[in-house]
N, C-alpha and C positions, 0 to 999 in steps of 0.2 A: 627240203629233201628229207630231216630227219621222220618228219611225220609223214611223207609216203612211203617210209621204210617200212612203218608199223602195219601199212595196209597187207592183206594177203597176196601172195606174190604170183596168183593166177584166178581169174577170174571169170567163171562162166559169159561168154556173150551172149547166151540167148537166156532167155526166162524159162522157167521150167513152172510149168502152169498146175497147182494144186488141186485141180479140179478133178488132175488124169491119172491122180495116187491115191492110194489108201493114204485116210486123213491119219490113223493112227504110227505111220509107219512117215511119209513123207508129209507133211502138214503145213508146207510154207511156199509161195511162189517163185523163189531164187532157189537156186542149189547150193548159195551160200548161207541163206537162214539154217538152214540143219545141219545139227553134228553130223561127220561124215559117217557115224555107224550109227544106228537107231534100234539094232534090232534087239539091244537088250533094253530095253524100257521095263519100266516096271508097270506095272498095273494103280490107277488112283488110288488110293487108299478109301474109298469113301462105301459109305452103306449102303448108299445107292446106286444098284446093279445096272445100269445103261447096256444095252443090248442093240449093237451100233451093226448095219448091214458093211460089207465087204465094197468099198469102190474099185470099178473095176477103170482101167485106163481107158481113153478117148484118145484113139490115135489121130481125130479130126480136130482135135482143138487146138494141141501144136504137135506138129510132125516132127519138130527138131527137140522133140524133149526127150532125152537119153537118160535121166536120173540122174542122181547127186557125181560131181565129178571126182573120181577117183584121185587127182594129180593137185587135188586141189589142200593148198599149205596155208594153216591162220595163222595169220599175224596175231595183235594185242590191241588195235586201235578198232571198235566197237564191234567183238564179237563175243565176249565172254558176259552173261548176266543179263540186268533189265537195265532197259536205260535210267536215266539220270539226269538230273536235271543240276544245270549249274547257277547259280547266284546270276540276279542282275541288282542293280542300283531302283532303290524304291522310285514311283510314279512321286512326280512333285505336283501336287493339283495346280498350286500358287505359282506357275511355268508363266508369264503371259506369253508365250511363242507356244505355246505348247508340246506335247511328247509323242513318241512314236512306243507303241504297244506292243512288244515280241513276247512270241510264250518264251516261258523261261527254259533256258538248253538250246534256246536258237539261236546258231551263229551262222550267217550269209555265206561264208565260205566252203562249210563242209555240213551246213543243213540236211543233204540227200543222202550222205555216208550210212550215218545210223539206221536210218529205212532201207538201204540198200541191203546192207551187209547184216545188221541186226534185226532188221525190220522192226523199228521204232514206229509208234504212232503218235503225235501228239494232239493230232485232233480227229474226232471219232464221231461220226453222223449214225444215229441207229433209225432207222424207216420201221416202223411199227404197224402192224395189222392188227386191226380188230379195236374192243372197248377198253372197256375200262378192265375186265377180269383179265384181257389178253396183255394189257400193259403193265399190270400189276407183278405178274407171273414173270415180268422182263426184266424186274429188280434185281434178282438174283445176278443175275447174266451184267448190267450195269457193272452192278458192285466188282463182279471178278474182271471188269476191264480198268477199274480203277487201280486194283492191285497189280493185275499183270503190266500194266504200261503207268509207271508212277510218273504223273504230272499231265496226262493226259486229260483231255476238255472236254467233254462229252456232250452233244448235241441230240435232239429226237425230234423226230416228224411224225409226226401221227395225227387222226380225228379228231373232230373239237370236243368229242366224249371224252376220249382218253389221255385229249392233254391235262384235261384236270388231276387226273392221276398224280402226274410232276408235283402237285405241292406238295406233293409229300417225298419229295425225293431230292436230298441236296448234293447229290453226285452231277445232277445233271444241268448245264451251265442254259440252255435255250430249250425250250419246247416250241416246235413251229406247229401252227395248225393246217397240216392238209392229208385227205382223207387218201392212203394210197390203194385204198380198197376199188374206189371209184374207176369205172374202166372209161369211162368217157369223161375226163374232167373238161372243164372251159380250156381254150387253146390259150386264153391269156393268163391263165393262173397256172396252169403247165408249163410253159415257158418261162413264165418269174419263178416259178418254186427251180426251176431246173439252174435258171440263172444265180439265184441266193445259196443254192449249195455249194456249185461250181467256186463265186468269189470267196467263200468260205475256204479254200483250199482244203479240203479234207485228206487226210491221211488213209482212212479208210473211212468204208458205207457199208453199215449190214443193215439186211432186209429181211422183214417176217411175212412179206408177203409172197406168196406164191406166182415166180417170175415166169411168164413165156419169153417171147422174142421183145414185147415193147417195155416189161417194166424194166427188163437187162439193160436196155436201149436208153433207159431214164436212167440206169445208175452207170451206164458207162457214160453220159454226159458229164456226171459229176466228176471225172476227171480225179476222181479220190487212185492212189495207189495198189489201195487193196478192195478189193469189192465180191462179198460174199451177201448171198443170199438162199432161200430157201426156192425150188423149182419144180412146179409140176410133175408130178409123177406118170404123166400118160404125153402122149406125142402133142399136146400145150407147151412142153417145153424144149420144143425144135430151135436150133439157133440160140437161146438162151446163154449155154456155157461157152460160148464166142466170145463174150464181151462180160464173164465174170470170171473172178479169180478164184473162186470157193464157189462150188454150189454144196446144197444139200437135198435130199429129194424123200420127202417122207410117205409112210406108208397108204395115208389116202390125201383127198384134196383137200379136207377139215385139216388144216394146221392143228385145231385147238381137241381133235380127238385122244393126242396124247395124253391131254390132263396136265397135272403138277410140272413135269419134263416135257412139255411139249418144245421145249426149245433144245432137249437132251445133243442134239447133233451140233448144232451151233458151240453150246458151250463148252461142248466133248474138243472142237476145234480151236474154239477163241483160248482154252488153258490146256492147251499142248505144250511140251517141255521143248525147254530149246539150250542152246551152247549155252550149260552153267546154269541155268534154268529149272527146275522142278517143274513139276505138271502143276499148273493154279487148282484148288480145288475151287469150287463152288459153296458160295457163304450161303446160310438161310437168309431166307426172306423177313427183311425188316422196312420197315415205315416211319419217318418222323413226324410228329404232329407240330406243328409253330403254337408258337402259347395265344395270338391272335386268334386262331383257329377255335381251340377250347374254350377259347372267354365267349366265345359266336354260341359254342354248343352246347356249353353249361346255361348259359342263361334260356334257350330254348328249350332243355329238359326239366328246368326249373320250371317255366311258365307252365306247362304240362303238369305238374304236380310231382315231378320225379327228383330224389335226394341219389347224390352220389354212392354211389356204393351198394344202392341198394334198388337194380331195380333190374329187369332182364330185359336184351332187346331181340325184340322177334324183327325179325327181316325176311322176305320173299313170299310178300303177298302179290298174288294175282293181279297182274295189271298190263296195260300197252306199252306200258311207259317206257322209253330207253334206259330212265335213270333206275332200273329195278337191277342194273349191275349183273347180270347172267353171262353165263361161257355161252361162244357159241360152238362148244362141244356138249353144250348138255342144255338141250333147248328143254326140255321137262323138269324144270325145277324151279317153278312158282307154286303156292296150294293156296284155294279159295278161301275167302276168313271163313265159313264155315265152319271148316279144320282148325284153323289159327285158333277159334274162337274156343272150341273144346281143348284143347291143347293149353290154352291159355289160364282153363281153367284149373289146370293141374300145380300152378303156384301156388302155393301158401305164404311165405314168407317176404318174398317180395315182390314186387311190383309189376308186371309186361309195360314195356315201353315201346310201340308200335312204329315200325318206322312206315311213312309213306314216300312215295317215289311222283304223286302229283296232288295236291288238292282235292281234285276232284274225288278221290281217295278218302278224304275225312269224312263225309256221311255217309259211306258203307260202311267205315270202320263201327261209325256210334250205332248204325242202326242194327248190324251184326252182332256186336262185340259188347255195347253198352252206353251209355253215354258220358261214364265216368271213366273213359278208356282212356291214357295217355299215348294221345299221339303227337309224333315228329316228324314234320315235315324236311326230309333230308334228301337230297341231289347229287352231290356231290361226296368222291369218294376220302377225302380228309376229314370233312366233318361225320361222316360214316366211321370211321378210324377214331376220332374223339369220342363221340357217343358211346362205341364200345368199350376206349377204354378207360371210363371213369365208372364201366357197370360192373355186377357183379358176374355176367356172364351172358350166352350167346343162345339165341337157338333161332335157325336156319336153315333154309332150304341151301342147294349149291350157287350161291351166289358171291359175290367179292365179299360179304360181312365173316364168310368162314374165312377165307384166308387171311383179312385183317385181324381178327381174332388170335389165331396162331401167330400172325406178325408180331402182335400185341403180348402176346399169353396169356390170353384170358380164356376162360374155361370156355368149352361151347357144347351144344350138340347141334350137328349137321343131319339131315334131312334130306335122302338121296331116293333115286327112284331105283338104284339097284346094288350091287353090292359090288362090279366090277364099276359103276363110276365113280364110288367111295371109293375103293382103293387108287382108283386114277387119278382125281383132283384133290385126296388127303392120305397120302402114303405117311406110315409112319403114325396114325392117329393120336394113339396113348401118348406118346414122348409128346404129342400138342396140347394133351389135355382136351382131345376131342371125343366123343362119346360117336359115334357112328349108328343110325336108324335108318335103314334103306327097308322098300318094299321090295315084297316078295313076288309081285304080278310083274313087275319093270316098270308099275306105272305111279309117278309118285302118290296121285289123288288115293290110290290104297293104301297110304301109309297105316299100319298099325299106331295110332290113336294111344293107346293105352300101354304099348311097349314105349312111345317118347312120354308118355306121363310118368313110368317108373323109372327112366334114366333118368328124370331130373329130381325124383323122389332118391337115387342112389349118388347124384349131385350134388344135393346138397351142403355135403362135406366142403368139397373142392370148388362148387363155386362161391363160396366164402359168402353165403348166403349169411343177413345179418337178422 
């Protein structure tokens, strides 16, 4: 009895569905997640200006949702703070009976309390859209679910492109491969994917793809607590907000038109401030490389002729290939070695270290470029991430090597076909140590040539050129 004293001594019966409130003002799907006054919030403190539209309410989603309940009195038993994770007794391998696995903070009796009232999560499924640039750009958003829910397990499902992405990421406990892009998958791999989340018991499921009525239908299967996703902005997303608890609904159908913030609405909701709570901020974007990885990549820019520290790597040559790392917010941003090749000619000091994205690729490079050209055959977005950071610096079209680069700190110059998709997929450039060259037509192949030879003549310095 003494511990149901601690609980709040009235308790909303119905749900009050987040979907039908302004995210900044009511941000949680019980009436008891949120203090009972919100409206002096403070504003995030951060430099980056997020410019969030006004939700207006859905009297169709729930009719009995009247806002937070005025009469409503907190207790002390889990409502103030993040949650917590309490001690268990270490796994003993040496068991021959063997052991049963709880996350740590699970106790059988009052497991649902903290979700209820705090809205705890301790396990967190993330559905991913798009490649490798698109999953990249998710790290951020990872990182601040680690801090806002301390001891939570984080899960992702994405493309067999952008699982690789994960190795570079040790937040994340599983990467599953399935493409949630795909509108017609096999009925036997949609049914197992739908089954392997469900027995997961997920806490919550967020989704970067763009939901109507079936992918909603897919993540209320999963039976997770809280389910937020991103949803068509035109009548595609009929029925949608029935069966999620957060949507988001962005300015066009291109998720990835945002640029650097394209997940701005998401993360604007995932680090909202709660009882006791501060607003999470949002970390920069970081990458870890495994020392495996780099002993793979060193020896490959070795066999090329290339010495650490001393060579540049050009990335985003013209090609078919998937593994060429592109947004698909900025499908103009490969240039033919043509380009590459006079550009290339502007180093003095050090080296061009050429990446390719397929084999096929290495006899246009020699027969273009030279035949004492170093090239790297690299695929993968980790050993992409090693390569750069053992160089002296970057230069690049918009593809995933710019923002590893920044992840990394290494100097770079990016290669844009205009000057608002620079500001869009590298805000903030100088503080990255990014040199910014966008064409003046909108079209990259017009790059000015001889303005990216004099940024790297004014480089020099900074990319610690030897």
């Amino acid at each position: 009895m003494a511990a149901t004293s601690l609980l709040p001594k009235s308790i909303s019966p119905f749900h009050t569905n987040p979907s039908t409130a302004h995210f900044t003002t009511t941000a949680t799907k019980l009436s008891f997640l949120s203090p009972p006054d919100q409206s002096q919030r403070t504003k995030r403190p951060n430099h980056q200006t997020v410019h969030l539209k006004k939700k207006e309410k859905n009297e169709w989603l729930d009719p009995f949702d009247d806002g937070p309940d005025p009469d409503l009195v907190w207790g002390t038993l889990f409502t103030d703070g993040k949650q917590d994770e309490d001690p268990r007794p270490p796994d003993n391998p040496d068991n021959p009976y063997g052991f049963l696995k709880f996350p740590k903070g699970f106790s059988v009796e009052i497991a649902s309390l903290g979700q209820k009232i705090r809205g705890d999560v301790r396990r967190c499924c993330c559905i991913i859209s798009g490649g490798v640039y698109e999953n990249l750009l998710f790290f951020p958003a990872i990182q601040l679910i680690k801090d806002r829910y301390p001891g939570v397990q984080v899960d992702v499902v994405t493309s067999a492109r952008g699982k690789q992405t994960y190795e570079m990421n040790k937040n994340v406990r599983w990467a599953n491969d399935y493409d949630p892009d795909d509108d017609w998958p096999e009925p036997r791999v949609y049914t197992d994917m739908v089954g392997v989340l469900k027995n997961r018991y997920y806490d919550m499921v967020l989704s970067t793809r763009l939901a109507g009525f079936g992918h909603a239908a897919f993540l209320f299967m999963t039976t997770a607590e809280f389910r937020a996703s991103y949803i068509y902005p035109n009548v595609n997303a009929a029925g949608a907000g029935m069966m999620l608890s957060e949507t988001f609904t962005p300015d066009t159908t291109n998720l990835s038109d945002g640029g650097f913030h394209m997940y701005s609405q998401m993360v604007d909701w995932l680090g909202r401030p709660g009882r006791g709570v501060p607003r999470q901020l949002l970390p920069p974007l970081k990458v870890s490389i495994s020392k495996k990885v780099k002993e793979v990549v060193e020896a490959k820019y070795r066999n090329a002729g290339a010495e650490k520290g001393k060579y540049v790597v050009i990335h985003g040559i013209e090609s078919d290939s998937q593994a060429s790392m592109q947004s698909k917010g900025d499908t103009d941003s490969l240039l033919p070695l043509k380009i590459w090749a006079k550009i290339a000619k502007g180093l003095r000091d050090v080296k061009p270290v050429f990446v390719i994205p397929h084999e096929k690729e290495r006899e246009n490079v020699e027969d273009i470029v030279g035949d004492d050209t170093r090239i790297v055959f690299i695929t993968t977005p980790a050993q992409l991430a090693a390569l750069i950071n053992d160089s002296a610096g970057v230069i690049a079209t918009n593809t995933a090597a710019i923002q590893l680069a920044n992840a990394r700190e290494i100097p770079s110059i990016g290669l844009f076909c205009s000057e608002e998709k620079a500001k869009l997929f590298v805000p903030d450039a100088e503080e990255k140590k990014c040199t910014i060259i966008s064409s003046k037509t909108g079209k990259l192949i017009d790059i000015d040539v001889e303005a990216v030879k004099s940024a790297m003549r004014f480089s020099n310095v900074s990319l610690a050129l030897v």
